[in-house]
Steps between C-alpha positions, in 0.01 A plus 500: 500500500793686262786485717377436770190308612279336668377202765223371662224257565239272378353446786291125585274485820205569275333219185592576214469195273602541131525180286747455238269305352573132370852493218725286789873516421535263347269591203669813499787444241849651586570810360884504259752755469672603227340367237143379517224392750172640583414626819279327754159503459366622857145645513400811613245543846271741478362496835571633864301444797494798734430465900186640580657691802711675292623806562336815357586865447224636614456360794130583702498840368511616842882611485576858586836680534678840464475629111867514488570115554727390250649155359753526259637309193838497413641306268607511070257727316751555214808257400551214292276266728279774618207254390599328775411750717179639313305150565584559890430886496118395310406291752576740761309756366236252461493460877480822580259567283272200624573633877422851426181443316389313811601692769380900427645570869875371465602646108873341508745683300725270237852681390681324269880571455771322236809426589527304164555204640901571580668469793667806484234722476274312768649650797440873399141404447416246812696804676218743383204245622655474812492861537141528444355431845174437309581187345425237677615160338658441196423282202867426340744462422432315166864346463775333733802748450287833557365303797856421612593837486207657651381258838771684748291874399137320582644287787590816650173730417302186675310515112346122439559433129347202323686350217241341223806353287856528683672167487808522599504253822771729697292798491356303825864472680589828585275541829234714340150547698312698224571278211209256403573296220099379260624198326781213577844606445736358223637204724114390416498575170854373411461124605095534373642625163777182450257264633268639176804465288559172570187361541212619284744668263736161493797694441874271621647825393442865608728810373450781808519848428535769703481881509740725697194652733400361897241325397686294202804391689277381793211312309807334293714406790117356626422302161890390480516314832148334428607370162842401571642314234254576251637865448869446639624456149349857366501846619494795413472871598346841343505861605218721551395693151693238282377464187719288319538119650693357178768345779202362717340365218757344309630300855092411563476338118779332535428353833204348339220529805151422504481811769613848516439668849521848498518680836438870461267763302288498209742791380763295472322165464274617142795540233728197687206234460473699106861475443487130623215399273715673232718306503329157519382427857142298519516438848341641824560851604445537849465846657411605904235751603748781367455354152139414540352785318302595156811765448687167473265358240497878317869483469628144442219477220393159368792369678367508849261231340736276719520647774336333880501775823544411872392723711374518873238674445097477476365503147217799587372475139293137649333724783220654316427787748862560487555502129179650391513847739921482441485597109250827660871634571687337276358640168356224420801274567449168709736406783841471508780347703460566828173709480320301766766536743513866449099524581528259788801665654338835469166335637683407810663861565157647505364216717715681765401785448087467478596294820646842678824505435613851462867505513788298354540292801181374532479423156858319488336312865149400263695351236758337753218311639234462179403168376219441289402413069565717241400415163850422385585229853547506874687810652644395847846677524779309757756751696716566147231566274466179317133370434441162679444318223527553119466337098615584186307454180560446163408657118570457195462748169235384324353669131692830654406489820585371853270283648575318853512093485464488890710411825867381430639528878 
């Protein structure tokens, strides 16, 4: 996520059922732009079933392998939505963690490198993993440029790399083997996020906003063609770092809509949906998966009080076993975006490897073929990458924090 970002999958073979409980639409009263209206009153779920055959870490504790066996993270450590990648990089370490305590006879290494989430310094880091004949798979990259920029360097070192959070839906279009993508792309999230807009948020009109990056010209092109008419009559663009939107703002007021849709970062997303509340806007700001993050909350202030999130990932703070050993690594801290799919794709990379796999082809062959429950959905990859079947979810900010209101697509 920065420039350049991320895609993936929310996968669906596997039950998870989350209610968003009773408040139909049309109890739900429309949000107004401009100048007054409340937002909609949609409740909060606050739980998750889990499949019992879910996939663990630590497998049978019978695991063993050579003490040099490596898996590698890389992906933003530092950068204005290096948050982004912390959440991921936490639930990786988790997994190893959980693995290594388990298995005293296969001690998997973990490196961690940042390429700070840009697409031009990517390459010089996925070219050192690829160097490293130690490495086996890859978690990253975070976001969808740095994974554009980067595929050709893995496709070529044979180096599977699973995605937790890149979106962008072409990162599956350029004949890649190694890429596996953990969630559903933004071609899912787009239509999920205007059907949310127009349905349980009631909006008739919707300002889209999007960022310069990948991932924000893709998810808005997405969102755009799903809402069609709804939007046609207000767009707008940002760059990457901009902190003043006066321009942006002063076309959104006086467009008057019950919706702003805001495809890009939290970065960039925090002081617009300030500057917009500035100036007078009580409707709906809508943010993606790159918005959905306490940062967000942290730097829009009291503003983000209006803010909903989609986002196609699994809310891991509702799996207790998940949430409760997470904040071990977190300092305390409880999951974030894209957390879960960070432990589960790591879970699935040492899956092939307690199973025997001891180079980067068998590995890349393991995950090729793997289908089975994590805790975040179904992993069952087709011949691109994309997960068989995905959903998007919903949250909302509520009394400073984000709390998911269930399945939206």
């Amino acid at each position: 996520m920065l420039r350049s970002r991320r895609a993936a999958v929310l996968a669906g073979g596997v039950a998870l059922t989350l209610a968003l409980a009773g408040c139909a639409a049309n109890q739900e009263s429309a949000p107004q732009g401009g100048g007054g209206g409340n937002r909609p009153d949609i409740p909060a779920v606050t739980t998750l079933p889990v499949p019992a055959n879910a996939a663990n870490p630590a497998g049978n504790g019978q695991a063993t392998c050579a003490p040099t066996t490596t898996l590698t993270y890389a992906g933003a450590l530092t950068g204005s939505n290096a948050q982004l990648g912390v959440n991921i990089v936490n639930g990786v370490q988790l997994a190893i963690n959980q693995h290594n305590q388990a298995n005293a006879n296969c001690q998997v290494q973990l490196k961690k490198l940042d390429t700070e989430g840009t697409p031009d310094r990517a390459p010089g880091v996925v070219t050192q993993v690829a160097s490293d004949q130690n490495t086996l798979g890859v978690i990253g990259l975070p976001f969808s440029g740095e994974s554009k920029a980067t595929g050709a360097i893995f496709q070529q070192a044979g180096l599977a790399h699973l995605t937790p959070s890149a979106t962008n839906p072409a990162l599956t279009k350029n004949g890649w083997t190694t890429f596996f993508r953990a969630l559903a792309n933004d071609n899912v999230q787009g239509p999920a996020a205007a059907k949310f807009m127009t349905g349980k948020l009631g909006a008739t009109k919707v300002c889209v906003i999007q960022d310069d990056s990948d991932y924000g010209t893709g998810l808005a092109k997405a969102t755009n063609d799903a809402l069609g008419p709804v939007a046609a009559g207000c767009q707008d663009k940002v760059t990457t770092g901009q902190k003043d939107f006066a321009a942006v703002v002063s076309k959104v007021v006086a467009a008057a809509p019950q919706v702003v849709f805001y495809a890009g970062y939290y970065a960039e997303g925090a002081p617009l949906d300030q500057q917009l509340s500035n100036r007078g806007f009580t409707g709906v700001f809508l943010g993606p998966d790159g918005v959905k993050d306490a940062e967000f909350i942290k730097l829009a202030g009291d503003a983000s009080s209006n803010a909903f999130f989609t986002c196609p990932c699994t809310p891991g703070e509702l799996v207790p076993q998940f949430a409760d050993a997470y904040k071990g690594v977190s300092g305390g801290s409880a999951p974030g975006t894209y957390s879960l799919e960070g432990y589960d794709s790591t879970t699935i990379l040492l899956k092939a490897i307690d199973s025997g796999a001891k180079d980067r082809a068998a590995v890349l062959n393991y995950v090729k073929n793997y289908s089975g429950a994590g805790y975040s959905k179904e992993f069952k990859w087709d011949a691109t990458g994309e997960l068989a079947a995905t959903k998007v979810f919903g949250y909302k900010v509520d009394n400073g924090q984000i709390v998911p209101i269930g399945e939206i697509g």
